[in-house]
N, C-alpha and C positions, 0 to 999 in steps of 0.2 A: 572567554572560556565560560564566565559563569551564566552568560546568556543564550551558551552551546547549551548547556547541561542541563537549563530549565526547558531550553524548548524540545529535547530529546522526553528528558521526566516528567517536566513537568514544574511549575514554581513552586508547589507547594511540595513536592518529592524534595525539592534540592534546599529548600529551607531547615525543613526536618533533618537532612544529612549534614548542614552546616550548623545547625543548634548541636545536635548529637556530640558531632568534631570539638565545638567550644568549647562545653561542656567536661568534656571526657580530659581536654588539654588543661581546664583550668583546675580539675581534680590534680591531675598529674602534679602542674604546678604547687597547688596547696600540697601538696604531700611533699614535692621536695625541698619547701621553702619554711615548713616549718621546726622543724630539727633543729635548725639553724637560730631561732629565735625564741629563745625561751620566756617564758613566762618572769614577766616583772612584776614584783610584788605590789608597788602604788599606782598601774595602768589601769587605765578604765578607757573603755573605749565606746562609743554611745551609733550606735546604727538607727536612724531615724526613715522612714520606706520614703518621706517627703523631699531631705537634705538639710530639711532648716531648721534652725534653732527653735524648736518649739514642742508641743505636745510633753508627755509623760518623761521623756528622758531630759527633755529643756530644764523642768522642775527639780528632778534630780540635782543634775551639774549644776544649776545655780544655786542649789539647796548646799551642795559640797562647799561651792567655793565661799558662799556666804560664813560658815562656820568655820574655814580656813583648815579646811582637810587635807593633810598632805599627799595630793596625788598628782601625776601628768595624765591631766585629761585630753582626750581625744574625741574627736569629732567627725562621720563621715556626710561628706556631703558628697554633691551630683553636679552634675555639667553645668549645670545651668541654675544652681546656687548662688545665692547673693552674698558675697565675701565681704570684710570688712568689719570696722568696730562698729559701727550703726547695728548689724546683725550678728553677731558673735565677742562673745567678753575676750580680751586680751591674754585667759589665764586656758582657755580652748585653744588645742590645736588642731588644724581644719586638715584631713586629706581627702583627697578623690575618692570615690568607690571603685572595686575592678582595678586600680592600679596596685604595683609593684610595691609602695608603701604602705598602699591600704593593707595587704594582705601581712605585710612583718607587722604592721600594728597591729592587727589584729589576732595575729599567732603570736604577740609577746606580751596582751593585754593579760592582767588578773582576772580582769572583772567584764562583760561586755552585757552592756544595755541594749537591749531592743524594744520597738514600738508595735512589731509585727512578725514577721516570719523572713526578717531580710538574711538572718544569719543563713537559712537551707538557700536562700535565692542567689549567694553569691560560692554555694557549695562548700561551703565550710562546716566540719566538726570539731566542736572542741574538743581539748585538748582533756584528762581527767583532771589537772591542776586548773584548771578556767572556771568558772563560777559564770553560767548564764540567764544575765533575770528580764524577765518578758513582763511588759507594763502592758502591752495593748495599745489600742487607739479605740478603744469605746466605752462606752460607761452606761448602764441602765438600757441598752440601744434594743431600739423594735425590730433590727432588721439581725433574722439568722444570718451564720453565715459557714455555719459547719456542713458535715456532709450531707443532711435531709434537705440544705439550701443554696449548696454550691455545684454548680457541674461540672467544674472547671478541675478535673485529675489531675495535672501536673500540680496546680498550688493545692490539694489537698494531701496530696506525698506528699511535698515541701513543709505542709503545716502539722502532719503527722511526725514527721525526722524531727521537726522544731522539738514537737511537745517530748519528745522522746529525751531530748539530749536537754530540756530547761531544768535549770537548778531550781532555781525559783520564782511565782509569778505572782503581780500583784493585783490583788482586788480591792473593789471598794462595797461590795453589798454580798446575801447570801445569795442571791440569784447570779449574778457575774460566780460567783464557785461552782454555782449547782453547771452553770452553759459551761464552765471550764473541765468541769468532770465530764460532761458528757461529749465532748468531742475530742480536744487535744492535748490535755492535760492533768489526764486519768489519774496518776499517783505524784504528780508536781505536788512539792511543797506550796501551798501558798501564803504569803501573806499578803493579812486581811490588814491594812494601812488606809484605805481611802487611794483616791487617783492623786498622787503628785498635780497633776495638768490643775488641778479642781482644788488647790489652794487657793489662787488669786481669788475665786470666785467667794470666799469665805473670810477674806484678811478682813480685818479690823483696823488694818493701818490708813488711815483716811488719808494722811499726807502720799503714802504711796500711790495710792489706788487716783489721787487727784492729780499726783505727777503724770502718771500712766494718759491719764483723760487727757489733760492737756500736749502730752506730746503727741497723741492719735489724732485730736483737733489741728492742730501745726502741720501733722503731714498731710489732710486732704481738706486743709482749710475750710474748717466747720463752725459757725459761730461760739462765744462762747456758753451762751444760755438757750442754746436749740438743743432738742430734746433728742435720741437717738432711737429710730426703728433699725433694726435688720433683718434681712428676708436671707435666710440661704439653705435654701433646698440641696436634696441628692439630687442624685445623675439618673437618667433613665439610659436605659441598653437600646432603644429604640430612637434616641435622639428626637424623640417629638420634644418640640418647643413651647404648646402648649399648655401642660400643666405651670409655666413659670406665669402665667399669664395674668398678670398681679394690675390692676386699675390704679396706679401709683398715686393722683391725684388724690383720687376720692380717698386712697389708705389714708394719704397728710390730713386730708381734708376731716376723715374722723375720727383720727388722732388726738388733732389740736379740740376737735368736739367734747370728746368723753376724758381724755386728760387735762386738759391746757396747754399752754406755751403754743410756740413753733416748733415743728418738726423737720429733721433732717432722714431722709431714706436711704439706708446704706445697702449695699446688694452683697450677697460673696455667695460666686455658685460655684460647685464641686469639679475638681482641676478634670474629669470626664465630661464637663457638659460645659467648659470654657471653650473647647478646642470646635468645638460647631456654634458658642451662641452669637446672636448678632446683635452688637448693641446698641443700632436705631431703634430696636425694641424698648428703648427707656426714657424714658424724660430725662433734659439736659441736667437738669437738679437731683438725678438720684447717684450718688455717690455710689465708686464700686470699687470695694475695700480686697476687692479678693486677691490682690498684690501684699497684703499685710500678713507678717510670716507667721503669726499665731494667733488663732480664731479665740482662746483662752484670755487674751487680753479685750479681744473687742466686747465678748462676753460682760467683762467685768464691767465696761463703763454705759453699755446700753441700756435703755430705758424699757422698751419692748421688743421680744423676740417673737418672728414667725420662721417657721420651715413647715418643712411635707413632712419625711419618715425619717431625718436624721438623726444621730440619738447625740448631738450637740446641745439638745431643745430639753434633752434629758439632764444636762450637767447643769442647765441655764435655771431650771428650776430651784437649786440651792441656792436662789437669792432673790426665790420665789416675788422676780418681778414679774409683770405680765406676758405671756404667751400664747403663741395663738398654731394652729395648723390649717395648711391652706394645701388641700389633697383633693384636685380635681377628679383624680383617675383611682380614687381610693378602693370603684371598687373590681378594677383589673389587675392594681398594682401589686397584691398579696398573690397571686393568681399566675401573672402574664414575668413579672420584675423579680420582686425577694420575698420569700416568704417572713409573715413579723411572728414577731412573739405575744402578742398582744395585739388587740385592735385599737385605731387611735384611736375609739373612744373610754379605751380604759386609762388613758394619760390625763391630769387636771384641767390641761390645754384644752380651749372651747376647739371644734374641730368644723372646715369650713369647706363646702365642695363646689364652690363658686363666690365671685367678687361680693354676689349681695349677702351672701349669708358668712362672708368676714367683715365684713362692715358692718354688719348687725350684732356679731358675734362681740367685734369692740365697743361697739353703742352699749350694749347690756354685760359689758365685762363688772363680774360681780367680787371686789377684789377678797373678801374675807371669804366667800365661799370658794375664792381659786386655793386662798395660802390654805386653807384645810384641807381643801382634796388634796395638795402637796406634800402637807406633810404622812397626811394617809399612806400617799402612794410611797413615799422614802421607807417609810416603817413598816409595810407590807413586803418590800424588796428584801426589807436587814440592809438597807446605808450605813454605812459608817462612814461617810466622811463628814470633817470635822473641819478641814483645814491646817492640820496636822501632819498629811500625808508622805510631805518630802521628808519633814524631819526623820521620822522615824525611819524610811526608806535610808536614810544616808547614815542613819546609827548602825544600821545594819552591814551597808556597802563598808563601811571604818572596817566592821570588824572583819570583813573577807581577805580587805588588803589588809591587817595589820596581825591576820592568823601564822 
């Protein structure tokens, strides 16, 4: 039948009429499944757009359970989420997205955490007793992504309903408020906390932060005293392969020159440009981390950061170790790709549009004139993070469920 109906309409007629049908079925369903499900005062419920334990709401729920917050936390994950205590604490309860549980969780939750705009994606409004707080997934990022930068109308409805219906959304600088006024989150409450996610990157806790090291060495068996690069660029829309086109050797090679040690190359490229890359493109020794469920951790124990245009390169700078940008196509990519906010060469980051001139760019890395253009650049945004971020985040969460 469904192969009659596309070859009469056509595929892309009869997709549109089966998205429409979903859709319109899954409303129905949320409207008569929540009546039934009230709101519990100590739920929290944690929507992450990826499934896994990590980014802004990971901070949170660890932050909760750390302080021993009375609540049943929830967790939604995806098909193809990695279950288990290696990837989720014991005190998380994991359900599907889209299923029949998901959705009474979600209609009986107090409190529901997001990272993005998954609450419109899975058609849900809250309820007036629900409390919904929007973390993001960016921090300081060059790449717009509102409507002067997006073309994509279905997710800009979806992120207009979002902004419409968030209780409250967190920021970490005056700029991140200023981009939140101007697209989606016109008269949102915000609180100004710093990113949860951009703790690690600021603990003081040596013994932690060396635990951490050591267990990321164990999983992709790294020596103990090699030193750590990581390259991970965005996705291009056009799947050219080329801008990744990194001389791996020669990077080690003047790594070990301008720093010392041995070096190890870790790779992690964006879950859009996994699904085409090929990777006899790499030397047998470059490590590719991008199975590791929160880039917030690999942050904290690397040595040297490089990317293109992700504004990971931006959180990475609070620990003002060395970074670099390696933007072949820099100058189509504002143009052709996303438009930025900024040009990279307003970032501290030396900025590099081919293999010899990031090789050069590390040969003369100048480290006390990077950490002052660093801190330039934080203080020109209004940063406030501290390292403080979850705390206060979860002093807050207390008080919603405990109102």
């Amino acid at each position: 039948m469904n192969r009659f109906l596309s070859a009469i309409f056509g595929a892309g007629f009869f997709m549109t009429i089966i998205k429409k049908l979903d859709s319109a079925i899954k409303r129905l369903f949320i409207a008569l499944i929540k009546p039934f499900n009230p709101v519990q005062e100590k739920k929290i419920i944690f929507l992450n757009f990826t499934g896994n334990y990590d980014c802004n709401p990971k901070a949170i729920c660890q932050e909760i359970i750390d302080e021993g917050i009375e609540a049943d936390l929830v967790w939604t994950v995806l098909k193809n989420t990695r279950l288990g205590p290696l990837y989720f604490p014991d005190e998380v309860r994991c359900v599907k997205r889209n299923t029949y549980e998901f959705f009474k969780e979600l209609a009986s939750a107090k409190v529901i955490v997001d990272n993005g705009i998954s609450t419109t994606f899975v058609r849900y409004h809250k309820k007036r007793s629900q409390y919904l707080i929007e973390t993001w997934h960016g921090s300081l990022g060059i790449k717009k992504f509102g409507r002067d930068a997006n073309n994509d109308k279905s997710w800009l409805r979806k992120a207009a309903r979002e902004g419409k219906m968030t209780s409250f959304i967190i920021s970490n600088s005056d700029m991140e408020d200023d981009i939140y006024r101007e697209d989606f989150w016109k008269t949102t409450p915000i609180w100004k906390f710093g990113h949860p996610r951009n703790d690690i990157l600021l603990c003081n806790d040596k013994e932690k932060i060396a635990a951490l090291d050591k267990s990321i060495r164990r999983q992709y068996d790294i020596p103990k005293n090699a030193k750590l690069c990581m390259y991970a660029p965005t996705f291009r829309d056009d799947r050219d392969l080329r801008p990744y086109m990194i001389d791996y050797d020669r990077l080690k090679e003047v790594l070990e020159t301008r720093f010392g040690g041995k070096w190890v190359i870790l790779t992690r490229f964006h879950m859009r440009t996994k699904r085409f890359l090929k990777w006899n493109m790499f030397p047998n020794d470059v490590i590719n981390v991008g199975g590791y469920p929160d880039i917030q951790d690999l942050m904290a124990v690397i040595d040297v950061g490089i990317t293109d245009y992700s504004s990971w390169i931006c959180e990475y700078m609070l620990r003002r170790k060395p970074g670099f940008t390696f933007a072949t196509d820099v100058e189509n990519y504002g143009e052709h790709e996303r438009t930025l906010f900024f040009p990279l060469s307003a970032l501290p980051f030396p900025t590099a549009t081919d293999n010899d001139q990031l090789m050069q760019n590390i040969l003369n890395f100048d480290e006390k004139k990077f950490v002052e253009d660093c801190n330039a650049f934080l203080k020109d945004k209004g940063s406030v993070d501290d390292g403080h971020a979850s705390e206060r985040t979860a002093a807050e969460i207390r008080k919603l469920i405990n109102s």
